[in-house]
C-alpha positions in Angstrom: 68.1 141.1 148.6 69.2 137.9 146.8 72.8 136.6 145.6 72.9 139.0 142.6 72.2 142.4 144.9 68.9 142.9 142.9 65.7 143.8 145.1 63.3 141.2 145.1 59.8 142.4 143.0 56.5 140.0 143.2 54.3 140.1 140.4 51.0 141.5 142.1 49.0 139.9 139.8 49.9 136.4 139.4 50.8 136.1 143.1 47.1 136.8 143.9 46.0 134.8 140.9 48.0 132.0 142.8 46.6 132.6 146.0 42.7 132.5 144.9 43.5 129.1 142.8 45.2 127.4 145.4 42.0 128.6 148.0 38.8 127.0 148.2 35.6 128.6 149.4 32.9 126.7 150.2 29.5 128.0 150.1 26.3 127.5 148.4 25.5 131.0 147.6 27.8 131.4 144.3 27.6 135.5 145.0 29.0 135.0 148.8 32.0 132.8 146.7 32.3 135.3 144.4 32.8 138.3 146.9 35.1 135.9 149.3 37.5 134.9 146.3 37.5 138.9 144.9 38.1 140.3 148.9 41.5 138.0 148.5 42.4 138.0 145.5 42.3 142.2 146.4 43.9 141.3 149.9 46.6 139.3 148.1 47.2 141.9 145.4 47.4 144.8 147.4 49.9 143.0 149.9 52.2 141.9 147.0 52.2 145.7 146.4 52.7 146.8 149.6 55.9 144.1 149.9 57.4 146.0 146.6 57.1 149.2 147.8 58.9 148.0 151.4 61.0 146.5 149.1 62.6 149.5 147.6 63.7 150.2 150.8 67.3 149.4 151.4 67.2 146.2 154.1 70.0 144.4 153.2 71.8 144.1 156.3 68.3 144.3 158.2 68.4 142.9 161.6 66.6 142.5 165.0 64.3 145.2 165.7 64.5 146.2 161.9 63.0 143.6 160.6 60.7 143.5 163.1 59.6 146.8 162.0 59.7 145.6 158.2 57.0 143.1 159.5 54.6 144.9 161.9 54.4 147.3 158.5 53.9 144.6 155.9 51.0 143.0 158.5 49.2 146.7 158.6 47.5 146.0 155.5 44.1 144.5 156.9 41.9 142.3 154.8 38.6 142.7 153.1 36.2 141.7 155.0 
């Protein structure tokens, strides 16, 4: 949680609009581009999502094995591939 005690909330959207402009692909099949940016711009919109909804969850005072748990869940969302 941050100074104010509000929980943190990424905007899915932009965040994965971020991630596929600041990621090049290089290929010279412009379908195989296409399908690599739209399997992370997915990735990174569906793990936004998934941090939000771990979010909600109370972790203030997380520690140790706690958080450890908070990121073995947040890595359990695989990519597009």
């Amino acid at each position: 949680m941050n100074k104010n005690n509000t929980k943190m909330k990424i905007d899915p959207e932009k965040f994965a609009y971020t991630v596929i402009s600041t990621n090049h692909v290089d290929s010279n099949s412009t379908e195989e581009i296409a399908k690599k940016q739209l399997a992370l711009y997915l990735t990174s919109y569906l793990l936004a999502e998934k941090f939000n909804n771990l979010e909600t969850q109370n972790f203030e005072n997380i520690e140790g094995k706690d958080y450890e748990e908070f990121m073995l869940k947040l890595s359990g969302l695989r990519a597009f591939r």
